[in-house]
Structure formats: structure tokens, C-alpha cells
C-alpha positions as CSV (number, residue, x, y, z in Angstrom):
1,X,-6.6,-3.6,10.7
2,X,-4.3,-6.3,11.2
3,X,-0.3,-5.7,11.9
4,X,1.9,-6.4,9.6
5,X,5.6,-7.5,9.7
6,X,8.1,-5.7,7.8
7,X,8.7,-8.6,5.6
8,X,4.7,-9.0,4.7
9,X,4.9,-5.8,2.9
10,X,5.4,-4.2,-0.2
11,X,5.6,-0.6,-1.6
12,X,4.5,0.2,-5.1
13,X,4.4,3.4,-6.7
14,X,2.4,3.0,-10.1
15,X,3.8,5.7,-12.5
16,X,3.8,5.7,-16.5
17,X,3.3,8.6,-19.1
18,X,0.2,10.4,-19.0
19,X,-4.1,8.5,-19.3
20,X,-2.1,4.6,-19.3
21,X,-4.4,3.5,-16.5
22,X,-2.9,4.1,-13.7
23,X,-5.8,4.9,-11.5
24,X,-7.8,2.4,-13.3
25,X,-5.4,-0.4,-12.1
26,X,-5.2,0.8,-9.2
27,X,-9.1,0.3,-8.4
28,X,-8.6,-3.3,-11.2
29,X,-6.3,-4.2,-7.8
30,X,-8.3,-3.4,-5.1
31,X,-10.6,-5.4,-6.5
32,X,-9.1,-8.6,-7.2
33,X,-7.8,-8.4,-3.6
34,X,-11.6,-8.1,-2.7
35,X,-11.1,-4.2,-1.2
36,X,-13.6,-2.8,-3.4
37,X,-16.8,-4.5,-5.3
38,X,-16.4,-2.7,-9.5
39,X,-13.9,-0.8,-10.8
40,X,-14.5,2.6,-11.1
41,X,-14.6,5.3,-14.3
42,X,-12.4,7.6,-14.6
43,X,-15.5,9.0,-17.2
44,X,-18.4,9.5,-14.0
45,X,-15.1,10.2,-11.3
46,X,-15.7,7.1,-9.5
47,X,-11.7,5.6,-9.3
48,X,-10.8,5.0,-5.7
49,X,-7.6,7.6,-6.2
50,X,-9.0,10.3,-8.0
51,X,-11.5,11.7,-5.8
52,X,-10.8,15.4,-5.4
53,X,-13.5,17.6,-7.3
54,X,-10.2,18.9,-9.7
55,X,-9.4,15.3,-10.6
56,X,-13.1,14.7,-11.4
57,X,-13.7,17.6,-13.7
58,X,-10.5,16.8,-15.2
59,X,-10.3,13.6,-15.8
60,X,-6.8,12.7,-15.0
61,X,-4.8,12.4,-11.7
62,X,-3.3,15.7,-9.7
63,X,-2.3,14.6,-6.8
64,X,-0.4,11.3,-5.4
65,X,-3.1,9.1,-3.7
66,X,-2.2,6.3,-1.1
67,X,-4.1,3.1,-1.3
68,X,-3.4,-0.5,0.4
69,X,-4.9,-3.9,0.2
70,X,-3.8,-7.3,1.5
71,X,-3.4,-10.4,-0.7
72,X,-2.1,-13.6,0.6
73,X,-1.2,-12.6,4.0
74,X,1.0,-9.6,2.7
75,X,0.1,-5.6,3.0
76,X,0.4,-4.2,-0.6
77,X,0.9,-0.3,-0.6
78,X,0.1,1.6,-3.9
79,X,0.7,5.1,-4.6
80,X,-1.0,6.7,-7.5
81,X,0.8,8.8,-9.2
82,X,-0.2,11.5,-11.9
83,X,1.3,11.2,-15.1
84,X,1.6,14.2,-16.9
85,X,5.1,16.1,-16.5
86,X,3.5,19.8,-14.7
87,X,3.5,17.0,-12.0
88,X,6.7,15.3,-11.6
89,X,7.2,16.4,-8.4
90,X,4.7,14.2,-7.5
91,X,6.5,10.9,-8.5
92,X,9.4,11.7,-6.6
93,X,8.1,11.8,-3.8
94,X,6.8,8.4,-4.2
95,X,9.7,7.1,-5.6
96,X,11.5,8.4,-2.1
97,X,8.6,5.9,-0.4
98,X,8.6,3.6,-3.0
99,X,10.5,0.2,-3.3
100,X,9.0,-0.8,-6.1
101,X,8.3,1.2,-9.2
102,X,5.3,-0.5,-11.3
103,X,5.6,1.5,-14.7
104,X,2.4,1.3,-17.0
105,X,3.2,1.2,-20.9
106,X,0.0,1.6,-23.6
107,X,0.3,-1.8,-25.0
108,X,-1.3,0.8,-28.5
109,X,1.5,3.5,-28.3
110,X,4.6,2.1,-26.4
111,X,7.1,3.7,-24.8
112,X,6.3,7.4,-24.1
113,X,8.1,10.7,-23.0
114,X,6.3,10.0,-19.7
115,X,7.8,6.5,-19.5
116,X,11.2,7.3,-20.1
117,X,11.1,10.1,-17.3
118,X,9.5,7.9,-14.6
119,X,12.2,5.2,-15.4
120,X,14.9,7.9,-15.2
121,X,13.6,9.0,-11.4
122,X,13.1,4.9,-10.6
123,X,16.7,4.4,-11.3
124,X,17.6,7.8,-9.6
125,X,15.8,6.7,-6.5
126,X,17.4,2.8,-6.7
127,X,14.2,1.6,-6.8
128,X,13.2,-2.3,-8.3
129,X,11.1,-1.8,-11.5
130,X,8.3,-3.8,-13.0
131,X,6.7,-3.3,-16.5
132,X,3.1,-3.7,-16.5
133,X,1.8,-3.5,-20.4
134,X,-1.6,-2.1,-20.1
135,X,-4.8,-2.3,-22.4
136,X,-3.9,-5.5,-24.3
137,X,-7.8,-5.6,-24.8
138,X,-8.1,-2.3,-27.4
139,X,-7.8,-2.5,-30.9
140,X,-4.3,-2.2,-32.3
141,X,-2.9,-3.7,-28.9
142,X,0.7,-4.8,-30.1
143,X,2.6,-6.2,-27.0
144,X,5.5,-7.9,-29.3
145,X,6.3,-4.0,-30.4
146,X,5.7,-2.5,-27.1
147,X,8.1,-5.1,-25.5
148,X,10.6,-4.5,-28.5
149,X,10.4,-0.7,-27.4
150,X,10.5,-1.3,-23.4
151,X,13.8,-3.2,-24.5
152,X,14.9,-0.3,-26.3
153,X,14.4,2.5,-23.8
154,X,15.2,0.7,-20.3
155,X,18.0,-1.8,-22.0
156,X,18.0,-5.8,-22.9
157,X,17.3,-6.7,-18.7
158,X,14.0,-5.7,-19.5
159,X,12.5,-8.8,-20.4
160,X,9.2,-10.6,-20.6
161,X,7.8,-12.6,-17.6
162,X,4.3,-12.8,-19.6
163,X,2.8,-13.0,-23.2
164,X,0.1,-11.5,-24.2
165,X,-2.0,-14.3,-26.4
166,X,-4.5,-12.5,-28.4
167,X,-4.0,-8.8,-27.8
168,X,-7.0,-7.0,-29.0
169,X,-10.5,-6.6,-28.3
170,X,-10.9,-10.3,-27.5
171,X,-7.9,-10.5,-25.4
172,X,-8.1,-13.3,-22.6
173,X,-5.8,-15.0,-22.7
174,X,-1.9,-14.8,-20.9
175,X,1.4,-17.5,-21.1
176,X,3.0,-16.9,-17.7
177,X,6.8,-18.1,-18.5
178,X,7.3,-19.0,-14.7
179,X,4.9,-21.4,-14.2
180,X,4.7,-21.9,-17.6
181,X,0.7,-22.3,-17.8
182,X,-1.8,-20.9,-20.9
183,X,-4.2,-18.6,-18.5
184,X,-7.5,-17.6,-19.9
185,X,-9.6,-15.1,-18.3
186,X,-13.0,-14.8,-17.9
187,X,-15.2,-11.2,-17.6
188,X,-14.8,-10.8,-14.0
189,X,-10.9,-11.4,-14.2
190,X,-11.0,-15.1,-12.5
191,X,-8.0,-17.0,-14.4
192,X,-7.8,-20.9,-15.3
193,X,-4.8,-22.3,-16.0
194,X,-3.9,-25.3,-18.6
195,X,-1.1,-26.4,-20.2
196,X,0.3,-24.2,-23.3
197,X,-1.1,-25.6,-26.4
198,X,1.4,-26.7,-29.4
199,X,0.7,-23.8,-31.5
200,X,2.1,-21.5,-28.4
201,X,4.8,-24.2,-26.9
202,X,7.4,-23.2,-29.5
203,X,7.2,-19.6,-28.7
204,X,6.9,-20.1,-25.1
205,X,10.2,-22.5,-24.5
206,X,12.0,-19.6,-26.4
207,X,10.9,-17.1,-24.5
208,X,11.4,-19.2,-21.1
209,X,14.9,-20.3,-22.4
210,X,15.7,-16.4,-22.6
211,X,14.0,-15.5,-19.3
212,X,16.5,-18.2,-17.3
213,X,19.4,-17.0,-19.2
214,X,18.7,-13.4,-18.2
215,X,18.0,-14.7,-14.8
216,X,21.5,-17.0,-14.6
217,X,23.3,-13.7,-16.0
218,X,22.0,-11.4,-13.4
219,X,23.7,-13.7,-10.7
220,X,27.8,-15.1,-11.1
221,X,27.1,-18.6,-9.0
222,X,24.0,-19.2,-10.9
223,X,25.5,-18.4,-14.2
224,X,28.8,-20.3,-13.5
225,X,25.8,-23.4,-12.9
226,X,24.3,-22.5,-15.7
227,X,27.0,-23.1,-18.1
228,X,28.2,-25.9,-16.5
229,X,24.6,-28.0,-16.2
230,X,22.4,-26.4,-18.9
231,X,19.7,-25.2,-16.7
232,X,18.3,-23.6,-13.5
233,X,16.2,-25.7,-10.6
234,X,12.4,-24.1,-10.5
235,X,14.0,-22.7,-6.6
236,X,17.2,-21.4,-8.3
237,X,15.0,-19.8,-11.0
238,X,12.5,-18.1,-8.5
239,X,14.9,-16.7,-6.2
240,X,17.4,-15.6,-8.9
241,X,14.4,-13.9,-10.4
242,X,13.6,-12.0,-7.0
243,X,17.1,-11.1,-6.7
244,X,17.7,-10.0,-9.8
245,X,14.3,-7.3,-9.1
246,X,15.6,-6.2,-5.9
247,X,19.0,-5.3,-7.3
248,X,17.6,-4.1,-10.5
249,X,19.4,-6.2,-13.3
250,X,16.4,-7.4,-14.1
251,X,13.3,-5.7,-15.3
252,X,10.1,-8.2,-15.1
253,X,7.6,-7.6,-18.0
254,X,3.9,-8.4,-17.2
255,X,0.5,-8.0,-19.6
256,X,-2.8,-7.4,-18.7
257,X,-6.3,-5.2,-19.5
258,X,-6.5,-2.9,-16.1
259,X,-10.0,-2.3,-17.2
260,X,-11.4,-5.8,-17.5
261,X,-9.2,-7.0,-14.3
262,X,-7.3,-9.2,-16.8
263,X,-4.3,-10.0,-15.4
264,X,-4.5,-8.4,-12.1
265,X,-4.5,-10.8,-9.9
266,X,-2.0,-12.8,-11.3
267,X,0.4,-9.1,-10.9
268,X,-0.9,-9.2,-7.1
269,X,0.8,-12.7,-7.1
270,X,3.7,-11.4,-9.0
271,X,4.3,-8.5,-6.4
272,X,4.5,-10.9,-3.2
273,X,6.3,-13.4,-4.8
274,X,8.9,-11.8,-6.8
275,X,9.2,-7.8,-5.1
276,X,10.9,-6.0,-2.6
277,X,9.5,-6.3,1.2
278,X,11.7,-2.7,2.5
279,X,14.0,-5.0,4.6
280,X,15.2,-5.7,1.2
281,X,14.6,-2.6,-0.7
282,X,17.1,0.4,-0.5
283,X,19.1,1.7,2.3
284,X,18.9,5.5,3.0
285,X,21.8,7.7,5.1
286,X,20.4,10.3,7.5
287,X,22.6,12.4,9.9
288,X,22.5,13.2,13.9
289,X,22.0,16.7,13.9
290,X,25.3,18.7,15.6
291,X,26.9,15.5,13.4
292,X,28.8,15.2,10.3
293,X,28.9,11.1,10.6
294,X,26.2,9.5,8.4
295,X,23.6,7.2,9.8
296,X,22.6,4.6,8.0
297,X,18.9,3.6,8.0
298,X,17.7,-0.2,7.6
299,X,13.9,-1.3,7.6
300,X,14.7,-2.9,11.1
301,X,11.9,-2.8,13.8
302,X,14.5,-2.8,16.1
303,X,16.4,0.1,14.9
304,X,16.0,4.0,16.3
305,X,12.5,5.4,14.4
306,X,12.7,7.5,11.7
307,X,9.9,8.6,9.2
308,X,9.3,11.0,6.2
309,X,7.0,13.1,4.9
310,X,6.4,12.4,1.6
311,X,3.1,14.2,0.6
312,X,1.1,16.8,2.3
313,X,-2.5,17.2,1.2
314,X,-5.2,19.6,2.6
315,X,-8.6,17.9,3.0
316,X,-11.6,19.6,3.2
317,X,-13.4,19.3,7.3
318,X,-9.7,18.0,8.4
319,X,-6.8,19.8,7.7
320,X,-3.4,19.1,6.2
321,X,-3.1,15.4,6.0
322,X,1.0,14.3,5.8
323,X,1.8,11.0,4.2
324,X,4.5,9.6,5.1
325,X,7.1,6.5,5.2
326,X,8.5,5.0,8.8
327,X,12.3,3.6,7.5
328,X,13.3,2.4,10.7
329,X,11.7,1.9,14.3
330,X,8.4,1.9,14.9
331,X,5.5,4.5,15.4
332,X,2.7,4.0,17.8
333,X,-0.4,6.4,17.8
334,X,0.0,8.8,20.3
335,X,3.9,9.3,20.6
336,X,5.3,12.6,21.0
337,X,8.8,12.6,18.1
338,X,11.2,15.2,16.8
339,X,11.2,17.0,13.8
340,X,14.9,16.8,13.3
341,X,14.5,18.7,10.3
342,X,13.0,21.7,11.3
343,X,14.0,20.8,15.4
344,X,10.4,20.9,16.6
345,X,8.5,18.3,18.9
346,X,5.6,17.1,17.2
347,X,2.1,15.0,19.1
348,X,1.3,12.0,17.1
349,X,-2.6,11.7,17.4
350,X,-4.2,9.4,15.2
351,X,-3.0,7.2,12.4
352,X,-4.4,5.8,9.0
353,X,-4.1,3.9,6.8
354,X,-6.1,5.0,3.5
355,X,-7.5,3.8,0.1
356,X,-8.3,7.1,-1.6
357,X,-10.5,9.5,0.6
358,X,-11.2,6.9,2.7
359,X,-9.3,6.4,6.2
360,X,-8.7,3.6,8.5
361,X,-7.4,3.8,12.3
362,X,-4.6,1.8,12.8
363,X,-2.2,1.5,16.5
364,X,1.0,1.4,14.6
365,X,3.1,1.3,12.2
366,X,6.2,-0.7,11.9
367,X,9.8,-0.3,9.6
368,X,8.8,-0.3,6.1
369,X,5.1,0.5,6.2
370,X,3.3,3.9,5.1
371,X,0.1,6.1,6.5
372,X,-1.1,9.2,7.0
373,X,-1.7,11.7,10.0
374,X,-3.1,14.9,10.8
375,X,-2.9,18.4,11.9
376,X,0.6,18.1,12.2
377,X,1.8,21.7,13.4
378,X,5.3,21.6,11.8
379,X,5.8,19.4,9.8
380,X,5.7,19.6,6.0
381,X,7.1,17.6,2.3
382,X,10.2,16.3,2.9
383,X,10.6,17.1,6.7
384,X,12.1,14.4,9.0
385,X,10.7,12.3,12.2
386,X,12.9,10.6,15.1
387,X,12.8,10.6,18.4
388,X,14.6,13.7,19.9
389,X,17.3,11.9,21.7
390,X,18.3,10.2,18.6
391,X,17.7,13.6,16.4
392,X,18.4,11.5,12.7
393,X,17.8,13.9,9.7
394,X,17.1,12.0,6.2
């Protein structure tokens, strides 16, 4: 696989309340980034991230899954996580890997007990957050309530980038206040944009006119510009937008049927245009063991490495598999580190990349990205990596 640059990728951990989709979108996104050929069913236990015989039976996810694609020259990784609350534990850890949280709402129900708990770990973690409203194609779809109730629970910076046209079973059609285009959707998910039609324009420039305020409000110079001119440039909008998601004061609302692929490409653009790369993301302290001065860690190539293990999974024919995050550094297959945690050397053999079950060899991996290895002999969840001279616990 191709290396990427710290600033080509992103980290998203997709987390809502309980059977919202998340696995289904997951496998909507690996296809519209042309990983994967249908979307699988969570019915016959074909999704990409539930693929353990327990998940299967079940019907519903049990264990975080790591998955990856790349979309315009940028390394997307997702990390499935199960929603119901016997697994929590599960989302931290994501969150800890995470720069990105992409929370799923049921455009039918709303805002959940689930919901509201991922968002309280997301903000815990100081971790950007994007609203994804999900099955805007079943019948009693409401995404006008479900965005009045996002607004309610996570607060009035929650705030629409999309409207959803006609939710319900013929739902195909999306505004997108940035570019402000009407986007209708065919059955494979391809979008074609026009120009928003009168009977939407009023609606639209209202919603627009609140989405640049919220944007101007997030940021003093652009709102001191904003009072003083009336308005944003498109460039001042876009990167005031993507500022105001990487420091949290704003929470982006998008639409979409995970099931049909509606929308899914257009939240693939949304991710790389608009989210955290992990230069960007959050900042984490670590300490030199025989040390009471904190470290801090930066996404920076050029930094000393450091890694965490955020899941450890045991896979049938291979052993305990770790996932885990490098923060700083870089780690090449083969390279003997430190477990500063636990003050153990440990042999780097191989490392992965993955989409589900399946795994991918890759040479490195640089500040900011995620994989997997194996057989690691003392290493477990939540353990830290560095080099031994450096000995940086997280």
C-alpha cells in the first residue's frame, strides 16, 4: 500500500446508540471509495466489520473493527464501534485513537441514550465531532426533529451542513449548504448536482445565512469581519468551518441513507475537506519513566516514536492481534521498541493495515496513522511503545 503523509490522513471512530448503522456505513464507505463491490447485511453476516461468528449470530457489533480506505489522495481510518452500553469500553478506546468522532443518529428515533453517552466520551477525549443522520430513506424519517434534538442534546454549535429533501422511502435527494447545490442520488449512490430550485432557495439561504454565522461566531477576526462587512469570502467560510471542527465549536450536521450509499460519498468528501488530519487533532502528555516532567506528544514524523495499544483481539490460526495508534515518530516493520509501560523490549515483525478480517502488509507507519501487529509477547490494551532510550509512557 501506498505511504501516507501525516497530513493525508484522517481518523474516524463511528459511534452512535445501539442498530443506527454503523457497520452498515461503514461497508456504504468502503464502497463509494471503490474498496469493496456491495454493501454487505448485517441480516446474512456479510458487513466488512462484523465478521466474528458472535457478531454473526447476533446481529450487532462486539468488538471494535479497524477498516481504511483512500479517497482523493487521503488515507481514511474508520473504527467500528459497537453500540450498545455492556460495550463502552470499546468506544473509548477508539476515542483514545480517534480524532474524529462520526456519531450516527436514527433520522426515525433521534437522539438516544447511546448518543448522548458517545458524545459525553468524544468531548472527554477532545475529539472533533460530526453528526451523521442516518436512514433518511425509511418511513417516518424526520431530519427537521432529529436536528431539533441533536441541537438539544450536544447544544446550538450543532448545526446543519446538509438538508435532507424528501426524507422517507423515496429519499434522494440532499441541499449541501457549502456548495450550495440540490444533489439527487441515484440507486447506486452516484450524485448530480444542480442549482436549488425556488421552492427550496428560501429555506436553503436561511439555513446558509445561520451556518456562516455559526461559523463567523466560532472565530473572533472572522466575526469582527462579519459584523463589519455582512458576510464571509467562500475561503474564509471553508477554513473557518474546518477550524471551528478541529477545535470543537462547531458540530457539522450531514444526511444520508447508509444503506442505499446515499450521501456517502459526499461524507467521504466532507471528512478530507473539513476534519482533523492528527497534526491537527489533539495533543497527548506522556512521561519519561524515572521522570516527573511531562512530555508532550505532537503528530510530528520527526519527533521520538511513541505508539498505543488500543485494542487487543485474539484471531483464530494467529494469535492476539494489537491495534494500535503511532502519535509521534515513526514505526518500521521489523524494529525492536520499548514497552515503557510494562519496561519490556518488544520485536516488531509484520505490520497491517486491515479492513475487517482482512490484512494488508504495509513497511511503515508514520505519526498519526493506525495498524495492527501480532504475537506481541507483552504488550496488551492500553500499554505504551517508544524506543528504550527515550522510554515515554502515555
Amino acid at each position: 500500500m501506498k505511504d501516507y503523509s501525516t497530513e493525508k490522513i484522517r481518523n474516524v471512530a463511528l459511534c452512535s446508540h445501539a442498530t443506527v448503522g454503523k457497520s452498515t456505513l461503514a461497508d456504504a464507505l468502503l464502497l463509494s471509495a471503490g474498496v469493496i463491490n456491495r454493501i454487505g447485511s448485517i441480516d446474512d453476516g456479510t458487513t466488512t466489520s462484523d465478521y466474528h461468528h458472535d457478531e454473526i449470530d447476533r446481529k450487532f457489533s462486539i468488538s471494535t473493527s479497524l477498516l481504511h480506505c483512500v479517497h482523493n489522495e487521503h488515507k481514511i481510518n474508520l473504527i467500528d464501534t459497537p453500540g450498545y452500553s455492556a460495550f463502552i469500553g470499546e468506544v473509548y478506546g477508539a476515542m483514545r485513537a480517534a480524532d474524529t468522532a462520526l456519531i450516527l443518529v436514527n433520522a426515525v428515533s433521534g437522539v438516544e441514550v447511546g448518543t448522548e453517552s458517545v458524545n459525553t466520551i468524544a468531548n472527554t477525549e477532545n475529539v472533533s465531532r460530526v453528526v451523521f443522520v442516518n436512514r433518511c430513506d425509511k418511513e417516518h424519517a424526520d431530519f427537521d426533529n432529529s436536528v431539533e434534538k441533536i441541537r438539544g442534546s450536544f447544544g446550538t454549535n450543532a448545526i446543519p451542513v446538509h438538508i435532507a429533501v424528501n426524507p422517507g422511502e423515496g429519499f434522494d435527494k440532499i441541499v449541501d449548504l457549502i456548495e450550495m447545490k440540490l444533489l439527487t442520488f441515484d440507486d447506486k449512490g452516484k450524485a448530480t448536482a444542480a442549482d436549488i430550485p425556488a421552492d427550496l432557495a428560501e429555506t436553503a439561504t436561511a439555513q446558509r445565512e445561520a451556518l456562516v454565522e455559526a461559523v463567523a461566531e466560532s472565530d473572533d477576526a472572522l466575526l469582527e469581519k462579519f459584523f463589519e462587512e455582512g458576510e464571509l469570502t467562500d475561503a474564509e467560510f471553508k477554513q473557518g468551518l474546518r477550524n471551528g471542527i478541529r477545535a470543537n465549536k462547531i458540530v457539522p450536521i450531514l444526511c444520508g441513507s447508509a444503506a442505499r450509499a446515499t450521501g456517502t460519498k459526499t461524507l467521504l468528501d466532507f471528512i478530507v475537506d473539513f476534519c482533523p488530519n492528527p497534526a491537527e487533532g489533539k495533543t497527548l502528555q506522556a512521561t519519561k519513566r524515572g521522570s516527573d516532567e511531562p512530555v508532550t506528544i505532537q503528530a510530528k514524523i520527526d519527533l521520538p516514536f511513541t505508539a498505543q495499544i488500543f485494542k487487543t483481539m485474539s484471531e483464530q490460526h494467529l494469535g492476539e492481534l494489537s491495534f494500535f495508534r503511532v502519535y509521534s515518530g515513526q514505526l518500521k516493520a521489523g524494529t525492536e521498541v520499548y514497552n515503557s509501560s510494562r519496561s519490556e523490549s518488544e520485536k516488531i515483525g509484520q505490520i497491517y493495515t486491515m479492513n475487517g478480517k482482512q490484512r494488508s502488509e504495509t513497511g511503515v507507519l508514520v505519526a498519526g496513522d493506525i495498524g495492527a501487529a501480532v504475537k506481541l509477547r507483552h504488550t496488551h490494551t492500553g500499554n505504551s511503545l517508544s524506543t528504550k532510550a527515550d522510554n515515554l509512557e502515555l
